[in-house]
OpenMM code with the backbone's topology and positions (N, CA, C; nanometers):
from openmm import Vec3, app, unit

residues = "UNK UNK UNK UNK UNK UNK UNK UNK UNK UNK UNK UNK UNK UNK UNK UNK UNK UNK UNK UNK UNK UNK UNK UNK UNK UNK UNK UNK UNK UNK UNK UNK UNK UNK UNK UNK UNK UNK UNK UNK UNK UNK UNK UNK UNK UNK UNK UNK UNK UNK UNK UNK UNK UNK UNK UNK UNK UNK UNK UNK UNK UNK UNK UNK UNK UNK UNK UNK UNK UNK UNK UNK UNK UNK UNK UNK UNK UNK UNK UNK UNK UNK UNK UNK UNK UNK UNK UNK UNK UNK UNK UNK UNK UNK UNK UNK UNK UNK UNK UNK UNK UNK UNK UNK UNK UNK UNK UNK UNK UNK UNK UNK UNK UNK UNK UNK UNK UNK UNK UNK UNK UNK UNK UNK UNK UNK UNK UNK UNK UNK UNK UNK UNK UNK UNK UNK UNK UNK UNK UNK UNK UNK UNK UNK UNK UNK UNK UNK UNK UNK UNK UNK UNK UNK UNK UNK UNK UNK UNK UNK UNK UNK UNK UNK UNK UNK UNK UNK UNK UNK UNK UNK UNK UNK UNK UNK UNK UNK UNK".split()
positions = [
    Vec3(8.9790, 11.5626, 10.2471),
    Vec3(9.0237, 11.4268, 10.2245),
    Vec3(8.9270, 11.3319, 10.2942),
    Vec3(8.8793, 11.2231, 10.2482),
    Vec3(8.7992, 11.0957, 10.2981),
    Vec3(8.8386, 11.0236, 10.3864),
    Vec3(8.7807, 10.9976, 10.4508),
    Vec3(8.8602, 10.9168, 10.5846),
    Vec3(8.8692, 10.7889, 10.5659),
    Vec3(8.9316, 10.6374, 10.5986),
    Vec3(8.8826, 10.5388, 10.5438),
    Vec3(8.8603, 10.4791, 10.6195),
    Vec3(8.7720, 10.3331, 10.6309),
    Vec3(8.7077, 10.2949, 10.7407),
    Vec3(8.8121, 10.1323, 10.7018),
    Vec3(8.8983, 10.1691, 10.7952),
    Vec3(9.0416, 10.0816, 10.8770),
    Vec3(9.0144, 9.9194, 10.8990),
    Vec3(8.8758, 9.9366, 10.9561),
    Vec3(8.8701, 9.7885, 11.0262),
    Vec3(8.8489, 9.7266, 10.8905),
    Vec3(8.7622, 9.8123, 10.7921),
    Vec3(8.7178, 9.6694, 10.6682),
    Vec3(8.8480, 9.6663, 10.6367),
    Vec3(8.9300, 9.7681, 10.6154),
    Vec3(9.0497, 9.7366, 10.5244),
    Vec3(9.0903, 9.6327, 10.5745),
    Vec3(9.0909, 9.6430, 10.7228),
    Vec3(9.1776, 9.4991, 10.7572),
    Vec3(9.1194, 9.3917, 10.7809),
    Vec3(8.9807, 9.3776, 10.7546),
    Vec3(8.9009, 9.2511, 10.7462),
    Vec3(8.9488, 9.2140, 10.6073),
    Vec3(8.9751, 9.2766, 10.4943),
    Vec3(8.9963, 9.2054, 10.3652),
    Vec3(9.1237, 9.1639, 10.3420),
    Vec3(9.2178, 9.2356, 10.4555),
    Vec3(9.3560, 9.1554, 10.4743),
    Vec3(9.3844, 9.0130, 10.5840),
    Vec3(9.2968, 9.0409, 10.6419),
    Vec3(9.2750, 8.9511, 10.7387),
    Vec3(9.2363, 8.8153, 10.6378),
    Vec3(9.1233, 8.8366, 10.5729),
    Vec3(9.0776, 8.7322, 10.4754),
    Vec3(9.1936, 8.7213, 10.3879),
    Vec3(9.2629, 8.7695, 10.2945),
    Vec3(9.3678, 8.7530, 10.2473),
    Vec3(9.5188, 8.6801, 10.3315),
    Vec3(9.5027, 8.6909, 10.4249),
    Vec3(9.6383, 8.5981, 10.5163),
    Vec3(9.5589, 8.4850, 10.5685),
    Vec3(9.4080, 8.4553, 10.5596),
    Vec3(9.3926, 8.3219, 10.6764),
    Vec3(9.3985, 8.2084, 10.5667),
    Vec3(9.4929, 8.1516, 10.6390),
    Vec3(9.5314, 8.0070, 10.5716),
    Vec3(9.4151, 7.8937, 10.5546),
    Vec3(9.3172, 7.9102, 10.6542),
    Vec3(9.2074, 7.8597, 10.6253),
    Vec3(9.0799, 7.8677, 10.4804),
    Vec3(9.1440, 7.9693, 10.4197),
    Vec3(9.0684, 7.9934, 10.3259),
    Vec3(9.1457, 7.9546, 10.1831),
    Vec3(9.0764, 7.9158, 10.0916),
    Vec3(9.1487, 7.8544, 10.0049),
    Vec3(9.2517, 7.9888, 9.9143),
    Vec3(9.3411, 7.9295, 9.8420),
    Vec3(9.4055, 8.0201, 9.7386),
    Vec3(9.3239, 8.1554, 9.6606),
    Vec3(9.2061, 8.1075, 9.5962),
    Vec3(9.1256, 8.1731, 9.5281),
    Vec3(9.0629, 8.3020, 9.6268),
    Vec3(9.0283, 8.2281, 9.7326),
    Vec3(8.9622, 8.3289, 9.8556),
    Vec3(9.0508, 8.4364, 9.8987),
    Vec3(9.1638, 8.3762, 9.9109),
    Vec3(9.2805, 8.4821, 9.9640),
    Vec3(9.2807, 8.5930, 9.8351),
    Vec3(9.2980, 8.5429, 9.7126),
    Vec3(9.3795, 8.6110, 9.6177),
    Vec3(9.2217, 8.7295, 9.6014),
    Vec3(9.1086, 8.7018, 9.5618),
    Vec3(9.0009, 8.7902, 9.5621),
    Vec3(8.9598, 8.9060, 9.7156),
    Vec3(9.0202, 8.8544, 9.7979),
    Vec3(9.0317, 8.9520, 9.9480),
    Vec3(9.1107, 9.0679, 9.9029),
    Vec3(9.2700, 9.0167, 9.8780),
    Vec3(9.3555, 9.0577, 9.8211),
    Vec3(9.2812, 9.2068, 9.7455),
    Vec3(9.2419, 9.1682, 9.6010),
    Vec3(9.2165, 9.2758, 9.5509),
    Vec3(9.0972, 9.3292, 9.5891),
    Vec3(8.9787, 9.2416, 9.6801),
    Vec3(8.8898, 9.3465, 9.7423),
    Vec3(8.9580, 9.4612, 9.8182),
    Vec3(9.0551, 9.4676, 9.8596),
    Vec3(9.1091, 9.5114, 9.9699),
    Vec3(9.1698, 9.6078, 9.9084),
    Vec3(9.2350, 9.6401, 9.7574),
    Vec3(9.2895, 9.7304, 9.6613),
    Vec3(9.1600, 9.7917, 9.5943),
    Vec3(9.1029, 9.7360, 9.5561),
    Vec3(8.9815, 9.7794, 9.5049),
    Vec3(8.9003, 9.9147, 9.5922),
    Vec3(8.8639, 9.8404, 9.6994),
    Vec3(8.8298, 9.9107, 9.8266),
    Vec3(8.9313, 10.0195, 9.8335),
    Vec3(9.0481, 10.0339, 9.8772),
    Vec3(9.1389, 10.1427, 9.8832),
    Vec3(9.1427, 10.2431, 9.7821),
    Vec3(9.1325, 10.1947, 9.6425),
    Vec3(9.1507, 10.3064, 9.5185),
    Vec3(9.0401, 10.3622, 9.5263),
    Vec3(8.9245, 10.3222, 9.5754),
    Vec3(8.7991, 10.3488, 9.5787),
    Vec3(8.7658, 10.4590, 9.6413),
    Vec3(8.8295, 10.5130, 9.7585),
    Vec3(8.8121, 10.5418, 9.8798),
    Vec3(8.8836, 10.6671, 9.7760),
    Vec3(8.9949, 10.7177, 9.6876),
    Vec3(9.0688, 10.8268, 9.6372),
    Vec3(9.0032, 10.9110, 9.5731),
    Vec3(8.9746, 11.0022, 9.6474),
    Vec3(8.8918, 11.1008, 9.5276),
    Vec3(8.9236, 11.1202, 9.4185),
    Vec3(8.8461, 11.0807, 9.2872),
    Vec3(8.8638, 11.1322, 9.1887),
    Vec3(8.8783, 10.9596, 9.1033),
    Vec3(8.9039, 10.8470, 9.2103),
    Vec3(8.9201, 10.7370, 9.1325),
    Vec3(8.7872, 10.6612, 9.1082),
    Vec3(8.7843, 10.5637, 9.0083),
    Vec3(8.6837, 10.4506, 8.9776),
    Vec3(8.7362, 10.3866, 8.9152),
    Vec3(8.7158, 10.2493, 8.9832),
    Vec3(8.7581, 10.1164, 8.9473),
    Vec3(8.6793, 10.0315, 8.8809),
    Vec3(8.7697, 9.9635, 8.8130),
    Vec3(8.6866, 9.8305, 8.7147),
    Vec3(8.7987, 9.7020, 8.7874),
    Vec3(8.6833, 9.5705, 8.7741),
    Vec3(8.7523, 9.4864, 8.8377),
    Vec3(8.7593, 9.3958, 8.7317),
    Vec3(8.8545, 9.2742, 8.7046),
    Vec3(8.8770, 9.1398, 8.6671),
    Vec3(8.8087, 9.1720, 8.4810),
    Vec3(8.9015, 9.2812, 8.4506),
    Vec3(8.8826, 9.3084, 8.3071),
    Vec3(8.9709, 9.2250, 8.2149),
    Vec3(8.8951, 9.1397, 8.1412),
    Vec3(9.0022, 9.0379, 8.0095),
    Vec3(8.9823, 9.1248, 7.8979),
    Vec3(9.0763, 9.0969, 7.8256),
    Vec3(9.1109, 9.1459, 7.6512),
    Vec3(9.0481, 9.1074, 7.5881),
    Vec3(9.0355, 9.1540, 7.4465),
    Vec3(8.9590, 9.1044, 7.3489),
    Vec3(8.9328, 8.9552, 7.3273),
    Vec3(9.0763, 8.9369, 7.3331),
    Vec3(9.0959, 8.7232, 7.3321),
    Vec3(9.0594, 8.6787, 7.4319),
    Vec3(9.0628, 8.7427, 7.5707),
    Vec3(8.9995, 8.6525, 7.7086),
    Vec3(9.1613, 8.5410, 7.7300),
    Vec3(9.2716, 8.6225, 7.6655),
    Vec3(9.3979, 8.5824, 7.7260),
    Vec3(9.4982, 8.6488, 7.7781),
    Vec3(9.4396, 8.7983, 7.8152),
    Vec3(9.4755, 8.8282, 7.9483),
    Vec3(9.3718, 8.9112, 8.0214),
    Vec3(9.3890, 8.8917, 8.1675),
    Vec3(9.3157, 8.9929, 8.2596),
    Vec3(9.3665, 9.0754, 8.3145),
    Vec3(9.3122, 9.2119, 8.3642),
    Vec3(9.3584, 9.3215, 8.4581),
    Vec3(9.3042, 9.2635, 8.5709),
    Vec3(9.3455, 9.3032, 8.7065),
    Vec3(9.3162, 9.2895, 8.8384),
    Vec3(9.2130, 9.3916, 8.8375),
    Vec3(9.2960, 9.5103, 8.8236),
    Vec3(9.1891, 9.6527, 8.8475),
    Vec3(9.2704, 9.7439, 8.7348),
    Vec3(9.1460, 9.8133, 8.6864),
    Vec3(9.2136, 9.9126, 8.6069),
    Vec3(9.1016, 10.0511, 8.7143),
    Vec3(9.2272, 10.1434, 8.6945),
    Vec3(9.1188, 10.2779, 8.7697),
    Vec3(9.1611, 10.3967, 8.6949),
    Vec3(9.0561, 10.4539, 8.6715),
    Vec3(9.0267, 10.5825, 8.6030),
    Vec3(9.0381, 10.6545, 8.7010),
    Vec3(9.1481, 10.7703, 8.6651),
    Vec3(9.2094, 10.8705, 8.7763),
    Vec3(9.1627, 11.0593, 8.7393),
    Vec3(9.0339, 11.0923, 8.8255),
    Vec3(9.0232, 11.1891, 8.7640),
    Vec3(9.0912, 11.3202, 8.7825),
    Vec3(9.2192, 11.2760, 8.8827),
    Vec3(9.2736, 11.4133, 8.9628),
    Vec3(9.2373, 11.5561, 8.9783),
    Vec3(9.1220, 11.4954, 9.1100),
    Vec3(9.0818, 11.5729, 9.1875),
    Vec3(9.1345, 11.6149, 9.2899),
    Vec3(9.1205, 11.7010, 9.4010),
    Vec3(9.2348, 11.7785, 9.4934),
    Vec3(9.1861, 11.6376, 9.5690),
    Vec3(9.3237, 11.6190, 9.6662),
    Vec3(9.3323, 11.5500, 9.7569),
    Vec3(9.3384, 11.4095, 9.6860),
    Vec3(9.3372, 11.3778, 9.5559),
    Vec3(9.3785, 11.2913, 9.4803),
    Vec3(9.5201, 11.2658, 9.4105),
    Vec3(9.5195, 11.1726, 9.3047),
    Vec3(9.6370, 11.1348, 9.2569),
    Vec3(9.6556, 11.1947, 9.1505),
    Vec3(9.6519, 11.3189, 9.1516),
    Vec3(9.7263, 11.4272, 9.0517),
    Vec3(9.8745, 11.4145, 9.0193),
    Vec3(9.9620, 11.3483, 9.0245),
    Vec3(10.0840, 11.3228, 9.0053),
    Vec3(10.0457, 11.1824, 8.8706),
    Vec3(9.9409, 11.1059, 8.9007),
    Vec3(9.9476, 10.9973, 8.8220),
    Vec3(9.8321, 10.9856, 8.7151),
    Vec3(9.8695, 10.9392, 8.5617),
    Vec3(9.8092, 10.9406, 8.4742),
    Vec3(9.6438, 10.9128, 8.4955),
    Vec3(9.5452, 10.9633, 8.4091),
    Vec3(9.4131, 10.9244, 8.3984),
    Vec3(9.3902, 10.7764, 8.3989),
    Vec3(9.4640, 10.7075, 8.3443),
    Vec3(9.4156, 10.5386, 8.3305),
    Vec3(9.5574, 10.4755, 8.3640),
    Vec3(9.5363, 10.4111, 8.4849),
    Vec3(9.6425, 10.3057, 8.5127),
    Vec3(9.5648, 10.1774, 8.5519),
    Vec3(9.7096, 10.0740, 8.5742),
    Vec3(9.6187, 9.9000, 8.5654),
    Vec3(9.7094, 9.8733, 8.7115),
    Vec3(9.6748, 9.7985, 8.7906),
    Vec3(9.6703, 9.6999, 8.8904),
    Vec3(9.6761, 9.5975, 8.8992),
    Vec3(9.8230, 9.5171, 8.9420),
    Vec3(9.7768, 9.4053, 9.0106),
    Vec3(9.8590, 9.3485, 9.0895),
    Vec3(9.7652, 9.2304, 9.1511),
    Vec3(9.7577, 9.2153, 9.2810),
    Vec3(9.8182, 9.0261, 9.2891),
    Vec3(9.9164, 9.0632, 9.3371),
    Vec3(9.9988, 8.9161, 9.4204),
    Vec3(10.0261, 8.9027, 9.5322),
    Vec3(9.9381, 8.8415, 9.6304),
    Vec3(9.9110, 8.7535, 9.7370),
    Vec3(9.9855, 8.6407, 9.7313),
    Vec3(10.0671, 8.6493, 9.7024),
    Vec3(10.2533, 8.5553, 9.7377),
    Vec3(10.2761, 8.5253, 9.8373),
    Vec3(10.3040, 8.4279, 9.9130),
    Vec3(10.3724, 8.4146, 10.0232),
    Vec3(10.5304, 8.4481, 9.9984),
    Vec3(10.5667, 8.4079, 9.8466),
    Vec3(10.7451, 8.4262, 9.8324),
    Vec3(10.7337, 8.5654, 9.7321),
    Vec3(10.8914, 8.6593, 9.7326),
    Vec3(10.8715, 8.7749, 9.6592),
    Vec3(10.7907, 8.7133, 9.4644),
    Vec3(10.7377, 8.8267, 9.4177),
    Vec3(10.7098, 8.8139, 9.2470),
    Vec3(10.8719, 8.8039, 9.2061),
    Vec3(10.7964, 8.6941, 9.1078),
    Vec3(10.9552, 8.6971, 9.0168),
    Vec3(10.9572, 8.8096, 8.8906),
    Vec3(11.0556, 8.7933, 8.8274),
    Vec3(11.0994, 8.8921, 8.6919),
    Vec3(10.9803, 8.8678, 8.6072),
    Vec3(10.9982, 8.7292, 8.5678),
    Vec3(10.9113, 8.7142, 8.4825),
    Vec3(10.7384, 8.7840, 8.4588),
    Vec3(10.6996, 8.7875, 8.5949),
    Vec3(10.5597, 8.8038, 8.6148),
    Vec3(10.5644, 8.9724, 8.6083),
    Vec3(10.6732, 9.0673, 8.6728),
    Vec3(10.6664, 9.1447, 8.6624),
    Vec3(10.7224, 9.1857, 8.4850),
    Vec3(10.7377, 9.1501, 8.3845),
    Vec3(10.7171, 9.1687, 8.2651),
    Vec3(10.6366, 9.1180, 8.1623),
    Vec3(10.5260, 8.9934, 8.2512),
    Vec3(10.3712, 9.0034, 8.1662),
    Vec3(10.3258, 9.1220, 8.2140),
    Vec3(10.3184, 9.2068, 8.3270),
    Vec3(10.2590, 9.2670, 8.3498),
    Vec3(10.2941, 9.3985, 8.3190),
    Vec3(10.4428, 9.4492, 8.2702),
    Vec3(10.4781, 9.5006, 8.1626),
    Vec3(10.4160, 9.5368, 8.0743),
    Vec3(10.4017, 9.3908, 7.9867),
    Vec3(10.3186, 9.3749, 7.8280),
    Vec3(10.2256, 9.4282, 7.8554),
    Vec3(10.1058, 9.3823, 7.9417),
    Vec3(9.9890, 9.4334, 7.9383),
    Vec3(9.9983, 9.5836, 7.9439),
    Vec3(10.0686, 9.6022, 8.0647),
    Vec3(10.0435, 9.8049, 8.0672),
    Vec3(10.0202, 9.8200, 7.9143),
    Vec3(10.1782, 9.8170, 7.8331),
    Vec3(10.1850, 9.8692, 7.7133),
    Vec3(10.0686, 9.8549, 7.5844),
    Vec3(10.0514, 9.6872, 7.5813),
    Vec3(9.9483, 9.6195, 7.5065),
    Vec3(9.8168, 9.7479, 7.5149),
    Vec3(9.8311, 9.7649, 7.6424),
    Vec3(9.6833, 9.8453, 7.6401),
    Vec3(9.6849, 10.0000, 7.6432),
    Vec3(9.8303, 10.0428, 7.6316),
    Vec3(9.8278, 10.2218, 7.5986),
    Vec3(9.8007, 10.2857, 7.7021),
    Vec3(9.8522, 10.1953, 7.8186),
    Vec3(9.8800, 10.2772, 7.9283),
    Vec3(10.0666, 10.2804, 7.9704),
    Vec3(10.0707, 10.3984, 8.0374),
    Vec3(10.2016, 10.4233, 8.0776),
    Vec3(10.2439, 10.4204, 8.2132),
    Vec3(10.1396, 10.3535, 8.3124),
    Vec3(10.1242, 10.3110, 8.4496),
    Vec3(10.1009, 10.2011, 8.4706),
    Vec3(10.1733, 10.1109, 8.5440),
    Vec3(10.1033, 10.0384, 8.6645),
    Vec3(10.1587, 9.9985, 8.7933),
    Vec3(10.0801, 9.9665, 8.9036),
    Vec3(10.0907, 9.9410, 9.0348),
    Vec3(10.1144, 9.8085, 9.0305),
    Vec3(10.1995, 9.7180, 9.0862),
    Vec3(10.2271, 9.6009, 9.1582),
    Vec3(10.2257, 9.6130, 9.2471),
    Vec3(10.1123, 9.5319, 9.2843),
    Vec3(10.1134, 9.5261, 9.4672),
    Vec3(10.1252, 9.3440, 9.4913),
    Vec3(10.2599, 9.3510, 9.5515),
    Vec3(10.2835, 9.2075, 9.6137),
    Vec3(10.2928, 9.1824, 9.7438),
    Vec3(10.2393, 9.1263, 9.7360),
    Vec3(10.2137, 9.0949, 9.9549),
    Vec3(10.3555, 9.0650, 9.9664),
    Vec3(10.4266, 8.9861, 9.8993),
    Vec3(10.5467, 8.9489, 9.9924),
    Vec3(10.7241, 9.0385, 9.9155),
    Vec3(10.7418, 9.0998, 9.8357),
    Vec3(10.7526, 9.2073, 9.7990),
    Vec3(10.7815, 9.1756, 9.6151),
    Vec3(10.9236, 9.1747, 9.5693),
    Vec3(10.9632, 9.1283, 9.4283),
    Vec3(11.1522, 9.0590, 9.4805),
    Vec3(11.1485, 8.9925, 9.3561),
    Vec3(11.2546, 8.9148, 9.4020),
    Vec3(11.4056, 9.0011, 9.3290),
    Vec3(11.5553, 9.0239, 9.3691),
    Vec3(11.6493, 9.1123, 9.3767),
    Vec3(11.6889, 9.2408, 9.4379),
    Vec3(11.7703, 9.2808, 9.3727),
    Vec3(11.8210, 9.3753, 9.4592),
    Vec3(11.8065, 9.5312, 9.4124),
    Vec3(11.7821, 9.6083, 9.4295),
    Vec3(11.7070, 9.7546, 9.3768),
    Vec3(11.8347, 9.8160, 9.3997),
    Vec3(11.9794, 9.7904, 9.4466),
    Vec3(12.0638, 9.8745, 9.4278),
    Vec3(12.1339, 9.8439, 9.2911),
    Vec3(12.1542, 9.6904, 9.2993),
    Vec3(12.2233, 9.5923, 9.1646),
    Vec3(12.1862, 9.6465, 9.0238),
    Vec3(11.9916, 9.6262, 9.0800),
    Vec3(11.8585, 9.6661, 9.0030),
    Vec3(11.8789, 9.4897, 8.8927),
    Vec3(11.8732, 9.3678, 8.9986),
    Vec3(11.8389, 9.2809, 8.9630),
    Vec3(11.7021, 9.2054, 8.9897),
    Vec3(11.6917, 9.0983, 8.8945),
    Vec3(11.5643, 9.0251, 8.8611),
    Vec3(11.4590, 9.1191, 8.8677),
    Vec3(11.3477, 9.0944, 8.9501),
    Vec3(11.2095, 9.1645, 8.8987),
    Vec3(11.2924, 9.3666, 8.8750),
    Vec3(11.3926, 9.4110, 8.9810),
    Vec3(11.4200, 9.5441, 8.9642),
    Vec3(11.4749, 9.5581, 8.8233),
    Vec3(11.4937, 9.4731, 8.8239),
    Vec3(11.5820, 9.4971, 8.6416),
    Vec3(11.5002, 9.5331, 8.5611),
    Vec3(11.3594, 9.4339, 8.5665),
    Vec3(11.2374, 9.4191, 8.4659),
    Vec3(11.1948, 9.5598, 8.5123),
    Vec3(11.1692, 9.6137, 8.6234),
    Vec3(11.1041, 9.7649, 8.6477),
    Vec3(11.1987, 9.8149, 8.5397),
    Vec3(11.3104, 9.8717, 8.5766),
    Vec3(11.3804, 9.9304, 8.4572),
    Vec3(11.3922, 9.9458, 8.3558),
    Vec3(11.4040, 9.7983, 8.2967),
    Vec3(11.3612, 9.7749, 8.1500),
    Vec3(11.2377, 9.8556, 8.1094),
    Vec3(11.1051, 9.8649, 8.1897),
    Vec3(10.9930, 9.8745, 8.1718),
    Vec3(10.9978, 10.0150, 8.1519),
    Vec3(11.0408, 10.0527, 8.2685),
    Vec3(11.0406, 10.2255, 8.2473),
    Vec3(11.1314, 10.2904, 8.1059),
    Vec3(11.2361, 10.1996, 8.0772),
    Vec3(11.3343, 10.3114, 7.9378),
    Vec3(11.2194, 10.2529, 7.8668),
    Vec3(11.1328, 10.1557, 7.8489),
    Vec3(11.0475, 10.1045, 7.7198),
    Vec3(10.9120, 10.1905, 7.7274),
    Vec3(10.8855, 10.2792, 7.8069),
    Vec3(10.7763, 10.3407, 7.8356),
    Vec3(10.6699, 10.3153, 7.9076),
    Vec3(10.6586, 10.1990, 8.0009),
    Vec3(10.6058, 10.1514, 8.0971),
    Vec3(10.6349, 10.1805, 8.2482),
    Vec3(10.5819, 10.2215, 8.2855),
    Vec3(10.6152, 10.2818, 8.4824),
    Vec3(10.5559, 10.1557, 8.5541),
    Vec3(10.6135, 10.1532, 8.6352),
    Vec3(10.5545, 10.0249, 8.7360),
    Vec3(10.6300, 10.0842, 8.8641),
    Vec3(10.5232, 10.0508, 8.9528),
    Vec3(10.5485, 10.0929, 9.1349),
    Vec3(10.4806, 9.9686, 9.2187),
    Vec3(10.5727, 9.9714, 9.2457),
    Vec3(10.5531, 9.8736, 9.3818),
    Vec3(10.5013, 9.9153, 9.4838),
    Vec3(10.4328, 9.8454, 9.5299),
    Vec3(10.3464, 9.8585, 9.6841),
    Vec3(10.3055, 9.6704, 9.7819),
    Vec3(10.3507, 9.7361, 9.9090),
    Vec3(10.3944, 9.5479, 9.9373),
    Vec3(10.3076, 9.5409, 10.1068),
    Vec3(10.2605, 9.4207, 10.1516),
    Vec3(10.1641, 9.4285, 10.2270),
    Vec3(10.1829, 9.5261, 10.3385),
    Vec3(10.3179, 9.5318, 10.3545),
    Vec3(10.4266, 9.5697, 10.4947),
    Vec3(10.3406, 9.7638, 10.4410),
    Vec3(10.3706, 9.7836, 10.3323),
    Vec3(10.2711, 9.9336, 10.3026),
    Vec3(10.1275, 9.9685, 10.3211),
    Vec3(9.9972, 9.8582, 10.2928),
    Vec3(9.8995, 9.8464, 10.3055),
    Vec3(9.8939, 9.8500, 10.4758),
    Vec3(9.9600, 9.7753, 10.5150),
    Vec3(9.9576, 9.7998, 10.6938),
    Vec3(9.9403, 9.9266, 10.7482),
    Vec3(10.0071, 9.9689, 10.6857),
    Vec3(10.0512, 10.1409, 10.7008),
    Vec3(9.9409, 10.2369, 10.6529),
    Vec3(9.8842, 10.2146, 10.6280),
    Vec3(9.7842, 10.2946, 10.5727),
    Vec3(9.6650, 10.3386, 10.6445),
    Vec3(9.6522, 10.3922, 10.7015),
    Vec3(9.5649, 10.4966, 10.8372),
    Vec3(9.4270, 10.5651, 10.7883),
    Vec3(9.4689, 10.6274, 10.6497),
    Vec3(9.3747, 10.7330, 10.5871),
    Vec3(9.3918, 10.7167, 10.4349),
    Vec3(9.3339, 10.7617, 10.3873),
    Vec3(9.3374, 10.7905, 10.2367),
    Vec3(9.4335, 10.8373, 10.2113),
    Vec3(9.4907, 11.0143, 10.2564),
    Vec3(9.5753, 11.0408, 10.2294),
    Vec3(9.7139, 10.9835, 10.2573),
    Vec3(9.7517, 10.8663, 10.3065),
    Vec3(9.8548, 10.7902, 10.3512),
    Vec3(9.8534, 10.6942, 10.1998),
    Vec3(9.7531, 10.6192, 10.1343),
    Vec3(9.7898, 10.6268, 10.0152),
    Vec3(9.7829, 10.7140, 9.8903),
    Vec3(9.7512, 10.7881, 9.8850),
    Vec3(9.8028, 10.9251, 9.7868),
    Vec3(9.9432, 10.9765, 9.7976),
    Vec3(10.0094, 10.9982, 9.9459),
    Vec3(10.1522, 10.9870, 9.9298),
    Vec3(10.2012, 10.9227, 9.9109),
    Vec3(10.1971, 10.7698, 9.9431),
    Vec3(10.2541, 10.6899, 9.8972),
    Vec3(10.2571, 10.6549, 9.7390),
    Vec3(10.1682, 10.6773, 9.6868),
    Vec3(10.2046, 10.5889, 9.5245),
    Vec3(10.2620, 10.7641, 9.4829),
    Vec3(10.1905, 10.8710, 9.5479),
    Vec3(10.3677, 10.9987, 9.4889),
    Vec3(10.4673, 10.9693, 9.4920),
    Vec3(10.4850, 10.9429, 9.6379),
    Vec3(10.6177, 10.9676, 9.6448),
    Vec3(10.6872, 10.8177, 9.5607),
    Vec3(10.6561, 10.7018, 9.5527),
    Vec3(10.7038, 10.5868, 9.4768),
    Vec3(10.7172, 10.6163, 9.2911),
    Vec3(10.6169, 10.7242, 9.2617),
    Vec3(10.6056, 10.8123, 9.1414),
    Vec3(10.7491, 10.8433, 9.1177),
    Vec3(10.7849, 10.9623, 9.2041),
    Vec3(10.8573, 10.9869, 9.2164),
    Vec3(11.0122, 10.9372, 9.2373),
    Vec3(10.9725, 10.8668, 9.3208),
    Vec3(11.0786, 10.7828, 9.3141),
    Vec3(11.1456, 10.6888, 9.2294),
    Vec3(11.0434, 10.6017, 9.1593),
    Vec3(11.0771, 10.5602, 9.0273),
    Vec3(11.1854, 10.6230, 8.9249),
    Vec3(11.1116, 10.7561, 8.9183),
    Vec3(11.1971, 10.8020, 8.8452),
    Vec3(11.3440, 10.9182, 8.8267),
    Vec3(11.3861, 10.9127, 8.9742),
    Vec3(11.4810, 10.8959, 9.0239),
    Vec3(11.5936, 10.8045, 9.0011),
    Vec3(11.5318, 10.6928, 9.0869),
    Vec3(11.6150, 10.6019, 9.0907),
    Vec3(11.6114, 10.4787, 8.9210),
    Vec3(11.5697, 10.4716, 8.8878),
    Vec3(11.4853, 10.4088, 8.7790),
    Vec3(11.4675, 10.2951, 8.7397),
    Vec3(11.3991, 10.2275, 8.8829),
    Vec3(11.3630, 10.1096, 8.9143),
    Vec3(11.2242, 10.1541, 9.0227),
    Vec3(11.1793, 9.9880, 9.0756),
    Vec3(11.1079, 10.0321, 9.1741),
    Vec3(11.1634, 10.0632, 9.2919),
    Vec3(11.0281, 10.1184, 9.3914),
    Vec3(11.1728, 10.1781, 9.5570),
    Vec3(11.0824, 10.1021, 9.6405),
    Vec3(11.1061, 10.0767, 9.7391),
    Vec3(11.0308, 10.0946, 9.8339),
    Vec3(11.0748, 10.1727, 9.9513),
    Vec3(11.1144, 10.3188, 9.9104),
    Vec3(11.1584, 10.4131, 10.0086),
    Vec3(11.0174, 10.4800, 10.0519),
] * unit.nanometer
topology = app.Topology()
chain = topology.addChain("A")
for resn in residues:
    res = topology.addResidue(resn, chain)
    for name in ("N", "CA", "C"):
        topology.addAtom(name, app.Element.getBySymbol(name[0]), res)
């Protein structure tokens, strides 16, 4: 397993929380900082700030998953990413453009990563948890990952369990977790 080098991670979070830096600055730290992490997974490669044919919608990150050992063998070859640097939770809504897109594009994965987490209740399985749900009976997976997790993250292999076990968990519970 790859070791990851901690301090950048947290220089690109660091840049992502300083209020001194404008919106745009934060939000591109943000996904340097995801980018950088998927990067670090054996077996992954990332593409950044990919638009559609029309140039009316973008991916954050899409990463090609080649599941290799010590990689994300639990999760499909092509999943999409993205990344909200929120100060307040994502609402429903945003978490079902980002829905569309998975599907739009014939994938059956994606990661939401919101700095400040999604808005309802995951037992109720209201607002954005509802939209996870919805997403998953419609054939779309979506997992959450929230800054309070990126903190946490020590090594590589600290995110490889994590988006498993949230894999997993998903579809369990059949919403997002943040167990």
């Amino acid at each position: 397993m790859s070791t990851l080098d901690t301090r950048k991670l947290a220089a690109f979070l660091q840049s992502a929380q300083n209020p001194a830096n404008n919106t745009a600055v934060r939000g591109r730290s943000y996904e340097d900082a995801l980018d950088f992490l998927f990067s670090q997974v054996p077996g992954c490669q990332v593409q950044r700030n990919s638009l559609n044919q029309f140039k009316s919608e973008e991916i954050d990150l899409s990463v090609s998953n080649y599941r290799e050992q010590g990689g994300l063998k639990m999760l499909p070859e092509i999943f999409l990413v993205e990344c909200k640097n929120w100060s307040k939770p994502v609402d429903s809504a945003t978490v079902t453009t980002f829905s569309t897109k998975i599907r739009r594009r014939g994938c059956s994965l994606g990661v939401m990563v919101a700095a400040s987490g999604v808005t309802g209740d995951p037992v109720e399985k209201t607002a954005a948890y509802h939209q996870a749900g919805q997403s998953l009976a419609e054939g779309a997976k979506l997992l959450l990952i929230t800054s309070a997790d990126l903190l946490k993250i020590a090594q590589v292999s600290d995110l490889v369990d994590l988006l498993h076990r949230r894999y997993l968990d998903l579809h369990c519970a059949g919403t997002f977790t943040l167990a």
